[in-house]
C-alpha positions as CSV (number, residue, x, y, z in Angstrom):
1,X,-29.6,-22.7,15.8
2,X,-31.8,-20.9,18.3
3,X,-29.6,-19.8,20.8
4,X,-25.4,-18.7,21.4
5,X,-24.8,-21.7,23.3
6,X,-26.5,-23.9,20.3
7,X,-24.4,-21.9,17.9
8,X,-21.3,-22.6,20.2
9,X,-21.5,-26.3,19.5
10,X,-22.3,-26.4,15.9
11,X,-18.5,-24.8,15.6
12,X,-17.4,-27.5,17.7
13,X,-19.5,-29.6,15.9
14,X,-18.0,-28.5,12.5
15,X,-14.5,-27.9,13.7
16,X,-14.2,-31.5,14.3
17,X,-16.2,-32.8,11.2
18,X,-13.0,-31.0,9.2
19,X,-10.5,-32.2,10.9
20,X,-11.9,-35.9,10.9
21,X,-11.7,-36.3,7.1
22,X,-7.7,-35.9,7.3
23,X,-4.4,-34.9,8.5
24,X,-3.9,-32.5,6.3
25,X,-7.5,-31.0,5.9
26,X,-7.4,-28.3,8.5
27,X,-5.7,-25.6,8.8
28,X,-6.1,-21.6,9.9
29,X,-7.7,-20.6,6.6
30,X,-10.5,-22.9,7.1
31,X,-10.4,-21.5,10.7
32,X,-10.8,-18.0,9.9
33,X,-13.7,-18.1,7.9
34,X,-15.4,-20.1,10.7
35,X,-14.6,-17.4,13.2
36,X,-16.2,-14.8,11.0
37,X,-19.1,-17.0,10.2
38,X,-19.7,-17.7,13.9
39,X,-18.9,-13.7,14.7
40,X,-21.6,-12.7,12.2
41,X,-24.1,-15.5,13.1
42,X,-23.9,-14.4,16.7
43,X,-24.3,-10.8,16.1
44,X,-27.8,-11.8,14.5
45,X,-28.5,-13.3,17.4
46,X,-27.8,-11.0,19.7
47,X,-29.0,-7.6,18.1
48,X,-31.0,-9.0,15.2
49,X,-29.7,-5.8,12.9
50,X,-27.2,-7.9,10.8
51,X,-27.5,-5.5,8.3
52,X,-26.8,-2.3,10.3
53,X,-24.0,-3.5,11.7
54,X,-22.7,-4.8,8.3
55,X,-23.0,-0.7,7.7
56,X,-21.1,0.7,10.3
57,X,-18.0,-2.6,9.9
58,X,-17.7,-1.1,6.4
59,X,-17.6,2.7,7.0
60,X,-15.1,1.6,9.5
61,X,-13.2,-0.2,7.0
62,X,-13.3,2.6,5.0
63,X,-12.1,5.3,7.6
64,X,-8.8,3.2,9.0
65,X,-8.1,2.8,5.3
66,X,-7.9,6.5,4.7
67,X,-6.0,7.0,7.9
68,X,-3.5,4.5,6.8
69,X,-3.0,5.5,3.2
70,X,-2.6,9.6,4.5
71,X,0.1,8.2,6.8
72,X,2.1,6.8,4.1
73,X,5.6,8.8,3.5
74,X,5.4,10.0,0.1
75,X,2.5,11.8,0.9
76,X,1.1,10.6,-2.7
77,X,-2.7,9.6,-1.3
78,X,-4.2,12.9,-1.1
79,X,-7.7,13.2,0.1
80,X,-9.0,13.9,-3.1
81,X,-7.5,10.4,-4.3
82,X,-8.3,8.5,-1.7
83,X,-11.8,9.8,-1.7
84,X,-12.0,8.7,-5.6
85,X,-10.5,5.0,-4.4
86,X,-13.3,4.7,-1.8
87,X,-15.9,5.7,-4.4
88,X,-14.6,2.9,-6.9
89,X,-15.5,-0.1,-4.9
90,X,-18.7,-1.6,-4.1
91,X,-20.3,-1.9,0.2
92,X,-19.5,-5.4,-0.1
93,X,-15.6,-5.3,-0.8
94,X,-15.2,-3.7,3.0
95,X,-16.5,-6.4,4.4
96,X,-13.9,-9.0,3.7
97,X,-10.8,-7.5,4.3
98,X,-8.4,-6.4,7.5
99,X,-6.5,-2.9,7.1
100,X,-3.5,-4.1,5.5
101,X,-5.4,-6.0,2.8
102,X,-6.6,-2.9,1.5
103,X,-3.7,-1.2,2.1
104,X,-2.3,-3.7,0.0
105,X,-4.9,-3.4,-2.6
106,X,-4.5,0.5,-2.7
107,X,-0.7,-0.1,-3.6
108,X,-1.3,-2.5,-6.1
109,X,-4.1,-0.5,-8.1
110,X,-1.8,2.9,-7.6
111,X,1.1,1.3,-9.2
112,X,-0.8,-0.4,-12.0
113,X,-2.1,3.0,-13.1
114,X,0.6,5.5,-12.3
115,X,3.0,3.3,-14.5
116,X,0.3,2.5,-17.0
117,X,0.6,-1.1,-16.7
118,X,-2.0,-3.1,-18.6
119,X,-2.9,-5.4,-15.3
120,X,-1.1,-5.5,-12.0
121,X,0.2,-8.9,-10.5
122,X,1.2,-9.4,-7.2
123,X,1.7,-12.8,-5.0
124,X,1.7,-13.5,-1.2
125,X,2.2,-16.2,1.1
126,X,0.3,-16.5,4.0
127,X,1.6,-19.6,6.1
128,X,-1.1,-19.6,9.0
129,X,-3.7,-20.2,6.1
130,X,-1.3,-22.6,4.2
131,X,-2.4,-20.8,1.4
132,X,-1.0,-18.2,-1.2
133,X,-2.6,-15.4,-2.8
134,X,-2.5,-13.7,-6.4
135,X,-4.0,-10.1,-6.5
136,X,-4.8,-9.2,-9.8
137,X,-6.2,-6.2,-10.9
138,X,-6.9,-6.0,-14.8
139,X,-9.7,-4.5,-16.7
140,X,-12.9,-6.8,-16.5
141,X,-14.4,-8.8,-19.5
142,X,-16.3,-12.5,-19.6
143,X,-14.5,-15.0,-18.9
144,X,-11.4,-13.2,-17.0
145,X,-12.3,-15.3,-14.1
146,X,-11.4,-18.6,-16.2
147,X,-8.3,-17.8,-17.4
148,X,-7.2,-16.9,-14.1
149,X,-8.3,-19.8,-12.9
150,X,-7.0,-21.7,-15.8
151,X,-3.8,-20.0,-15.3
152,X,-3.0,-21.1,-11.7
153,X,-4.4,-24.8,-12.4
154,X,-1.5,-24.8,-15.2
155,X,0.9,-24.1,-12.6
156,X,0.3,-27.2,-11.1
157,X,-2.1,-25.2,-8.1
158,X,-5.7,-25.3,-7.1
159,X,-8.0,-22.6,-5.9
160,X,-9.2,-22.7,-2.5
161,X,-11.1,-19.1,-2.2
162,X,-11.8,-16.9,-4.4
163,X,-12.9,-12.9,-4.0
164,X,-14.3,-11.1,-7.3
165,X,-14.8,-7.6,-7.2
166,X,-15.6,-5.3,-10.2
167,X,-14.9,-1.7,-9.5
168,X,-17.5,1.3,-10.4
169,X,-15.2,1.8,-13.7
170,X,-15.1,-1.7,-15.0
171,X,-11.8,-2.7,-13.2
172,X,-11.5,-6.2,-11.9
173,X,-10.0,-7.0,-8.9
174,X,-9.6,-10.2,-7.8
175,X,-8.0,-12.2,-4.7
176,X,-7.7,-15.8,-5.6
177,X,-6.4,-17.9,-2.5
178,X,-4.5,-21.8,-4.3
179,X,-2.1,-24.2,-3.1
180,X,-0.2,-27.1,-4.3
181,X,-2.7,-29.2,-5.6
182,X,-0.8,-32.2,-4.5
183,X,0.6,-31.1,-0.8
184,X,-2.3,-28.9,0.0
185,X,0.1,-26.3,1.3
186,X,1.6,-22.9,0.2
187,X,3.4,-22.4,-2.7
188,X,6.0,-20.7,-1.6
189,X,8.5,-21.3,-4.8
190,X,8.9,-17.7,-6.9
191,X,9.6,-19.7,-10.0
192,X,6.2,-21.9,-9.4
193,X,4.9,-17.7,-9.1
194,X,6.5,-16.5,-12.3
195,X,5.0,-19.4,-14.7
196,X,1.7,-18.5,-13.1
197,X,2.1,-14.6,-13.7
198,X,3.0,-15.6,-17.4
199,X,0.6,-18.2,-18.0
200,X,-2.0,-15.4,-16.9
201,X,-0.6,-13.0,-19.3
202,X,-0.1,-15.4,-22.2
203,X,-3.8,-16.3,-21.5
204,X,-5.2,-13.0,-21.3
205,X,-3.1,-12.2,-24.7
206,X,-4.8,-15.1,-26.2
207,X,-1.0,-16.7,-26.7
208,X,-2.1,-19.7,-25.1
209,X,-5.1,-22.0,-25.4
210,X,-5.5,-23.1,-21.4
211,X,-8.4,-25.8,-22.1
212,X,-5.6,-27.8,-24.7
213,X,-2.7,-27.3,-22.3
214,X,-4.5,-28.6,-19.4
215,X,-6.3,-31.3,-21.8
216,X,-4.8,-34.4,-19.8
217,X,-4.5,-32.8,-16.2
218,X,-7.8,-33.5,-15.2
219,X,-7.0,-36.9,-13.6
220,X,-6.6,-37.6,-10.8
221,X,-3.9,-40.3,-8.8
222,X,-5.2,-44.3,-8.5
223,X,-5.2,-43.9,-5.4
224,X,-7.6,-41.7,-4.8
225,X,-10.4,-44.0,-7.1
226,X,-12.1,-45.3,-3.9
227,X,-13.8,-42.2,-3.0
228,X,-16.7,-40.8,-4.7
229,X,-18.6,-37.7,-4.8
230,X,-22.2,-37.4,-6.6
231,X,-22.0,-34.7,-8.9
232,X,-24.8,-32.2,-7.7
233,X,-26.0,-29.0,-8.8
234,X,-28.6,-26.6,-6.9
235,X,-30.1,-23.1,-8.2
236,X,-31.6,-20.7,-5.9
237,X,-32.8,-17.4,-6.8
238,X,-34.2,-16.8,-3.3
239,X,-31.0,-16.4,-1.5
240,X,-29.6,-13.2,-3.0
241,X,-32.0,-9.8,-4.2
242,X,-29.9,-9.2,-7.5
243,X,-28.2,-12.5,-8.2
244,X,-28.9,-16.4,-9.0
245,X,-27.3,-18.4,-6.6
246,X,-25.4,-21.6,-8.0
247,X,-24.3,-23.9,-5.3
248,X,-22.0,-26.6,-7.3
249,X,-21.1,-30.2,-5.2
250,X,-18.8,-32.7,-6.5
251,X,-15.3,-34.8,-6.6
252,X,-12.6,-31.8,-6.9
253,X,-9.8,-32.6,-9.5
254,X,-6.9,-30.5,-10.9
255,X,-8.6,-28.0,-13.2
256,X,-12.2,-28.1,-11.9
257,X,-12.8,-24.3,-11.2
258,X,-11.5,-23.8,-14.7
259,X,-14.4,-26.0,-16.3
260,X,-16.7,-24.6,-13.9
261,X,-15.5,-21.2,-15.0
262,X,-15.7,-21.8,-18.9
263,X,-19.5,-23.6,-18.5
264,X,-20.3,-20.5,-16.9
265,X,-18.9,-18.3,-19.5
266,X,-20.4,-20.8,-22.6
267,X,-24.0,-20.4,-20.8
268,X,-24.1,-16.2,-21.3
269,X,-23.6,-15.6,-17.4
270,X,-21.1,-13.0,-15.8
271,X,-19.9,-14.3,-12.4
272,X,-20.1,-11.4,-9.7
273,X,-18.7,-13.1,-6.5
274,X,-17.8,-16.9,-6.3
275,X,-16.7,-18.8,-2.8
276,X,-14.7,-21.7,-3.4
277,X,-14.4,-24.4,-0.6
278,X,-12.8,-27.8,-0.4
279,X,-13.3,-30.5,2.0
280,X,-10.9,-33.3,1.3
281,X,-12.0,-35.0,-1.6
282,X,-15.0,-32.8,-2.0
283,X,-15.8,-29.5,-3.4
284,X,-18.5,-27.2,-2.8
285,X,-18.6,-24.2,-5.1
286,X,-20.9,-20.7,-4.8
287,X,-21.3,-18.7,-7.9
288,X,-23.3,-15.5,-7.8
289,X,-24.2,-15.3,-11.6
290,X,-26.2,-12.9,-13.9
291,X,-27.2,-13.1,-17.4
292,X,-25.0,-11.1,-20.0
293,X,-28.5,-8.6,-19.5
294,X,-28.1,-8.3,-15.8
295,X,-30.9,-10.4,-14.9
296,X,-31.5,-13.6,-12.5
297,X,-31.6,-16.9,-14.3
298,X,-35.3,-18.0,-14.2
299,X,-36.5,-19.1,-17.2
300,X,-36.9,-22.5,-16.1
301,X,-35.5,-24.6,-19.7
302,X,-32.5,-21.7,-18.9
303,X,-32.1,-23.4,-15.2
304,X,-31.8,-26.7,-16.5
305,X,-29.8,-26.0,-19.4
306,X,-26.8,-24.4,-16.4
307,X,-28.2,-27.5,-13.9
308,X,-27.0,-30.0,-17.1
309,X,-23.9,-28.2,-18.2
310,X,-22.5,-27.7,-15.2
311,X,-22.8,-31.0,-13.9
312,X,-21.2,-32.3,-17.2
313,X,-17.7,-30.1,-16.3
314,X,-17.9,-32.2,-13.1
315,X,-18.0,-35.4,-14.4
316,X,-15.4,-34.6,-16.7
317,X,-12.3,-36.6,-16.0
């Protein structure tokens, strides 16, 4: 972009682009991320050390987390503990997240273990973002992130954003942003909450078999036949120094991240981070793979072997 002022109206630009597809398309999640996008973008600019200051954000992070935890009443977090939870995640989980988010986390992953719970669960509505949020923390194996996914799609949600962490022990914990996949809007029902929680611990049980009970909830309405989205799918292992790059464009549908999820998982690759997105009809989906060996996806008959699976699960209907 060249310049501030450049980068000034490309958000303009953009901000109108999103809200010209519909009436319900924007709204302050979407907004968010492009403040942070446009905040990072113009710190490059401007200092040209994006990487520096990506340093100091998360020791920040890091130090108003510890103040807020030794300020809670019940005295639990001691230093020593709260110097083990810092050491658990990785630079790029403090990045993300405001105070009270990890605050939040903290909570979750201290109650989890102190009453030896098998996975935590919790839910949260966030209006301004007319989007709600699991947290789930639960020990990490392939193909966690599909059932989850799975899991909300069979509530009768969609994914909108999606954070994937792994901690240093082999914990997973996940922030999955979904709404209604029909009004686009918060789910703010604790009964629509409570069949989500247990359809994530029947899956996780292996009780339930999510690709036959969502067999049939791939279509979508009649009325949304007139648009269409060429399925396309792009592999870059330029972008990232540890991690393939799989940048996923096509017609979103109830149950799509669930597919993409389970193609993933059938192709021997471990999803470290994925960022979900979803512009009115259309959905445009980042995975940051490995192979079950830690390695980038190069072999080139490997690279079309993901290019033709994956754009299979989005032509499924």
């Amino acid at each position: 972009v060249q310049s501030p002022e450049r980068l000034k109206l490309l958000l303009v630009l953009t901000v109108c682009d999103i809200r010209a597809v519909g009436p319900n398309v924007w709204n302050g999640w979407k907004g968010q991320l492009l403040r942070e996008l446009h905040g990072e973008a113009e710190a490059a600019l401007q200092s040209g050390d994006l990487r520096g200051r990506r340093a100091s954000r998360a020791n920040r992070a890091k130090a108003e987390l510890a103040q807020a935890l030794l300020a809670e009443p019940d005295s639990w977090w001691t230093q020593e503990r709260i110097d083990r939870h810092l050491a658990r995640h990785d630079p790029r989980y403090w990045l993300g997240f405001a105070t009270e988010d990890l605050v939040r986390h903290a909570g979750l992953i201290r109650r989890t273990e102190s009453q030896s719970l098998p996975i935590g669960i919790d839910f949260r509505v966030d209006k301004f973002r007319a989007r709600s949020e699991l947290l789930l923390y639960a020990p990490d194996h392939p193909g966690l992130f599909m059932k989850v996914a799975g899991a909300i799609a069979l509530g009768g949600a969609s994914i909108v954003d999606a954070h994937i962490f792994t901690t240093t022990d082999g914990t997973a914990l996940d922030m999955l942003g979904f709404q209604d996949a029909g009004k686009h809007a918060a789910v703010d029902d604790p009964e629509r909450f409570q069949r989500i929680r247990d359809n994530l611990i029947r899956a996780l049980s292996g009780e339930i078999w999510l690709e036959k009970a969502l067999a049939g909830r791939r279509s979508l309405p009649a009325r949304a036949d007139v648009f269409r989205v060429e399925p396309r799918v792009l592999l870059d292992n330029n972008a990232s120094r540890t991690h393939t790059v799989i940048e996923v464009n096509g017609r979103d549908r109830p149950g799509l991240l669930f597919d993409l999820a389970k193609a993933l998982k059938e192709l021997g690759l471990v999803i470290s981070s994925a960022h979900i997105s979803t512009y009115g009809e259309r959905v445009v989906d980042v995975f940051y793979v490995k192979d079950v060996f830690g390695m980038k996806v190069t072999v080139r008959s490997k690279v079309m072997k993901v290019q033709k699976q994956l754009t299979e699960a989005l032509s499924l209907t």
